[in-house]
N, C-alpha and C positions, 0 to 999 in steps of 0.2 A: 504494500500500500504506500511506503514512505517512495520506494520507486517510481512509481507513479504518479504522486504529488509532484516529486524533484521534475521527472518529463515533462508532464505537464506546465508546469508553472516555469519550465525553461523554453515551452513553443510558447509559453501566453507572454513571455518575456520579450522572443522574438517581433511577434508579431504586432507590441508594441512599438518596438524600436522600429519597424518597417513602417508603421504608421505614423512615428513622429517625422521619419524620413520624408513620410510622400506630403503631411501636411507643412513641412520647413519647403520644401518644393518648391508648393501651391503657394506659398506664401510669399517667398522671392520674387516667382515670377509675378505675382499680381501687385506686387512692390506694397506689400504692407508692414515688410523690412526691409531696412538697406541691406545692399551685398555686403559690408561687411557684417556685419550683424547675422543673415545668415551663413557666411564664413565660419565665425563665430559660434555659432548654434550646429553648423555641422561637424566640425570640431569637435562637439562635445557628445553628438551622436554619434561619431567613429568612434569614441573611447567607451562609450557605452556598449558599441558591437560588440569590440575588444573585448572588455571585460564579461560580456554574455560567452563569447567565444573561450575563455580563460574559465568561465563556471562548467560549460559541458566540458571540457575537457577534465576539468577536476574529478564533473561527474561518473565521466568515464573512467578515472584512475588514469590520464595519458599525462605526457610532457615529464620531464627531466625531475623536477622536486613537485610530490602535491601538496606538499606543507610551506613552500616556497609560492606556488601560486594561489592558497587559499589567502596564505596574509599581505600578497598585494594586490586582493580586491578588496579587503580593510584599508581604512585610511591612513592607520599606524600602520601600512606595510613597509616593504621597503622604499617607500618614496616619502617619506616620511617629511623631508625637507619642500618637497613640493607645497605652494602654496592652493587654497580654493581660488580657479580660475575666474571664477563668478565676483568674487572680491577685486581680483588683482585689474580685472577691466574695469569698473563702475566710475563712474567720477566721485568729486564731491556734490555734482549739484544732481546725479539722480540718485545716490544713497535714500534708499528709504523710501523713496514715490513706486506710487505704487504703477500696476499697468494703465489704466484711464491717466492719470495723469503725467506719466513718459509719456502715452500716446498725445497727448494735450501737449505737452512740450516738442514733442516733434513736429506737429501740426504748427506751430509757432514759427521754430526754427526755420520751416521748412516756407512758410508766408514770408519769413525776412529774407531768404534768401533768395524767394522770386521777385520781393520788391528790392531787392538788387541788381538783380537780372532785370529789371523793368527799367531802372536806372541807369545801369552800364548800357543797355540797350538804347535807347533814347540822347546816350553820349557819342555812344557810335554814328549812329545816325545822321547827328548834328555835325561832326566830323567829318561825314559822308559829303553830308549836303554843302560844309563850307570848302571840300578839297574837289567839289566839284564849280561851283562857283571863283574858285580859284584858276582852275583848269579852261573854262568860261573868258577868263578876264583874260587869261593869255592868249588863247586863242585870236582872241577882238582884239589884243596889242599887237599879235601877230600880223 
């Protein structure tokens, strides 16, 4: 019975991780995260594969030590110096917000940098228009 719990909850583990995969995807492509961010995020779902892939083999009794691979899917394993990656990205200014309001904050960032672009845009432009009026006045001196 304990065989069968381990199997099972190591395909239900699977098919988890396959479905975080396809929803980080869908998510990308529909740009409701930036490409780094899901960089980021899949990053942290290959280590997840990883260490699903690191539990069956345990379960199977395979690989070189299996007392060497149980305690480095423990946090005190041997990576012990490693930091939580989830920390070491965060700024200060989204510690702590939660998802609605990161997503508010991005929605922000994301309007100041079109009325940037709206700006640099309209500099161009003006640029445009007086390197053509310049080009104009030569012409008619010519």
């Amino acid at each position: 019975q304990v065989n069968v719990a381990i199997r099972s909850s190591l395909q239900s583990l699977r098919e988890k991780i396959e479905e975080l995969r396809e929803l980080l995807l869908r998510a990308v492509s529909t740009r409701q995260i930036t490409q780094l961010e899901g960089d980021r995020r899949q990053n942290l779902v290959d280590e997840l594969l990883t260490r699903h892939k690191q539990l069956e083999a345990s379960y199977r009794n395979e690989g070189p030590e299996p007392d060497m691979s149980r305690s480095s899917l423990m946090a005190g394993g041997p990576k012990r110096g490693v930091t939580n990656p989830w920390l070491l990205e965060e700024s200060e200014e989204t510690r702590g917000l939660g998802f609605d309001e990161l997503r508010q904050q991005q929605r922000r960032i994301i309007e100041e940098q079109d009325a940037g672009l709206d700006a640099l845009s309209s500099i161009i432009s003006r640029q445009k228009q007086m390197g053509q009026e310049i080009g104009n006045e030569l012409d008619e001196q010519n």
